[in-house]
C-alpha angles and dihedrals in degrees: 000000000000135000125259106261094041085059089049104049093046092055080044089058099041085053118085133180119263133229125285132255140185124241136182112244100255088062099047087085105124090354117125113233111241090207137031104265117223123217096247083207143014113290102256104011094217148034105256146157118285095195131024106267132085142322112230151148095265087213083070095064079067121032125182120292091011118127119254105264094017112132123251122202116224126205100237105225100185140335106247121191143191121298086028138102123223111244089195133070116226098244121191114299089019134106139173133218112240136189122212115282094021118140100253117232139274097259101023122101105175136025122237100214110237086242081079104043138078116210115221130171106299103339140050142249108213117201100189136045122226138208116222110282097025112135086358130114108216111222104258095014087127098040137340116230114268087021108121107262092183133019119228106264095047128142124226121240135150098273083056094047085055092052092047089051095054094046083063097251111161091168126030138203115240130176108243118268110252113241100238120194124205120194122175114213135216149032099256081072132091127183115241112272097026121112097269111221115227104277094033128116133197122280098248093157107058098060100026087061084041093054097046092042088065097045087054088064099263127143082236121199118184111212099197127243115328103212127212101281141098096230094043096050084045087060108063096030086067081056094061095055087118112049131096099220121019111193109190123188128230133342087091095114141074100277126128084242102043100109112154095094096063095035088055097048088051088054084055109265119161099217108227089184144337116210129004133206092254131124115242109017097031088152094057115140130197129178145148134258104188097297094335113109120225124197121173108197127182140269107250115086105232085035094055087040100049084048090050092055098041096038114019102034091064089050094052083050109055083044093061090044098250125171101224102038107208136019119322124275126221142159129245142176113247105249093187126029122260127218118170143160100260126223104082123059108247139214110197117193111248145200118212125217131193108237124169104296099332130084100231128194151206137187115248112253095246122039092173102147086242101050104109084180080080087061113051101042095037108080095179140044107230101225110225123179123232096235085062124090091170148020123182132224111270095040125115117246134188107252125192116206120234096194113102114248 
């Protein structure tokens, strides 16, 4: 058995990042560039207004000898809107309308906003007076061309699609999706909607790894219930031949019936480790099959998904090329005190509350490794060492969220 860090650093050090493709924007949505991205222009290319108003030389909405505040009338040279570029330069005494996002014009140097202007034939009353740059977007003031938009490791949201968009990207580099296998163990387990013999339960873990496999950024596959039985787990390990990653769910612990250690070192898995001194998840296994990652997690639900998300999300990760490989990692103030048994690091399933300026944070009620309610209302694993049998109420903890990005 090993500690907690040792067995992540050693499934850190097996991943490595996959190759690179190219995507159409539309597609680059959750997707991890593969390569830092330049603005191909100045963001944006051109000076230009900010708010509907005038152009003007901002000197004119005070000329000399006029009170502060005292209105000035503008002769109006043209209406320019949006798409178009101004022919004439704003001389002394001028102005143009201008609409938002217009170019703004050779001379001016501000933009008066229409709220403080009075239109009259041909010219302009301006009720307030501007400084140079007011109302106005410098060209490059976002990004200079040739300046990085966005690092390598990114990934891809809206607000990136956006900036993308704008430095003129079409097509984007990604890194490739990893192929990543499920398969549930056992004959104790029934699909959802199957006839359920007496002594099954439903299969919770199949979708549930599936489901978080996806959100991690995986191509996920899910292969179906392996029983207990040699012939049947061979089975669906031939069908995983593929993948980058295969995750299988229970049969990883000392049991007559747990089968899943001897039949992956038959198919040709190299084991890394078998348990860590970790609660819950202590009998996870992890090993290699050429390039292909292994993880055995256990049976219980909240066990297999807390050792997902501390073992097989960094993985995931490292593989897409991501900065900060595993889940993210945050502070909050202990809400609740804390007494264990020490020896294992913990992660206990917490619920997060909003309190004044700090973050603050409880265990869950039940921390039974069955119990999926954990799950679902806590939103964070309370990081506890395994040198700590209590921590008292008041006292900041590491926290590591469970939400996707």
């Amino acid at each position: 058995m090993i500690e907690y860090r040792e067995a992540r650093s050693l499934v850190l050090t097996a991943a490595r990042a996959l190759r690179a493709e190219s995507v159409a924007l539309a597609e680059a949505l959750g997707r991890t560039l593969a390569r830092e991205v330049e603005a191909r222009e100045d963001i944006p290319p051109f000076t230009k207004a900010t708010m509907d108003g005038y152009a003007v030389r901002s000197a004119d909405t005070r000329p000399s000898g006029a009170p502060a505040g005292g209105a000035v009338e503008l002769e109006v040279l043209e209406d320019l809107p949006a798409g178009r570029r101004s022919r004439k330069p704003v001389g002394p005494g001028q102005a143009v309308r201008i609409m938002t996002g217009a170019p703004l014009p050779a001379g001016a140097d501000a933009v008066v906003m229409v709220e403080d202007s009075e239109k009259r034939d041909g010219r302009v009353l301006l009720r307030r007076e501007v400084r140079p740059g007011d109302n106005i977007g410098r060209a490059g003031e976002d990004l200079k061309k040739g300046e990085a938009a966005l690092a390598r490791g990114t990934v891809v949201g809206p607000a990136e699609v956006g900036m993308l968009a704008a430095a003129g990207c079409a097509k984007v580099a990604v890194t490739r999706r990893p192929k990543l296998a499920v398969i549930a163990t056992g004959d104790e387990i029934a699909e959802p909607g199957e006839r359920k013999r007496a002594g099954q339960i439903r299969n919770a873990n199949g979708p549930a790894l599936t489901a978080m496999a996806a959100e991690a950024g995986t191509d996920a596959v899910y292969l179906g219930i392996a029983r207990d039985r040699n012939s049947s787990l061979r089975s669906k390990l031939a069908r995983s031949k593929g993948a980058d990653i295969l995750v299988l769910s229970g049969g990883v612990s000392v049991g007559d019936y747990d089968l899943v250690k001897d039949e992956l070192e038959a198919f040709g898995v190299e084991p890394v480790f078998w348990q860590v001194r970790i609660k819950p998840g202590k009998p996870v296994f992890f090993g290699v099959r050429g390039r292909q990652l292994v993880f055995g997690l256990p049976g219980n639900p909240t066990s297999a998904m807390v050792t997902f998300l501390l073992f097989v999300r960094p993985a995931v990760d490292r593989m897409l090329g991501r900065v900060s490989p595993g889940p993210r990692a945050g502070r909050a103030v202990l809400g609740t005190g804390i007494a264990l048994k020490p020896g294992r690091t913990q992660f206990l399933r917490g619920v997060l509350a909003g309190g004044g300026s700090c973050l603050k944070v409880a265990p869950y009620a039940d921390q039974k490794s069955g119990v999926l309610r954990s799950m679902v209302h806590g939103r964070v694993l309370i990081v506890v060492p395994a040198d700590v049998s209590r921590i008292d109420a008041g006292r900041e903890v590491d926290i590591l969220y469970m939400d996707g990005r």
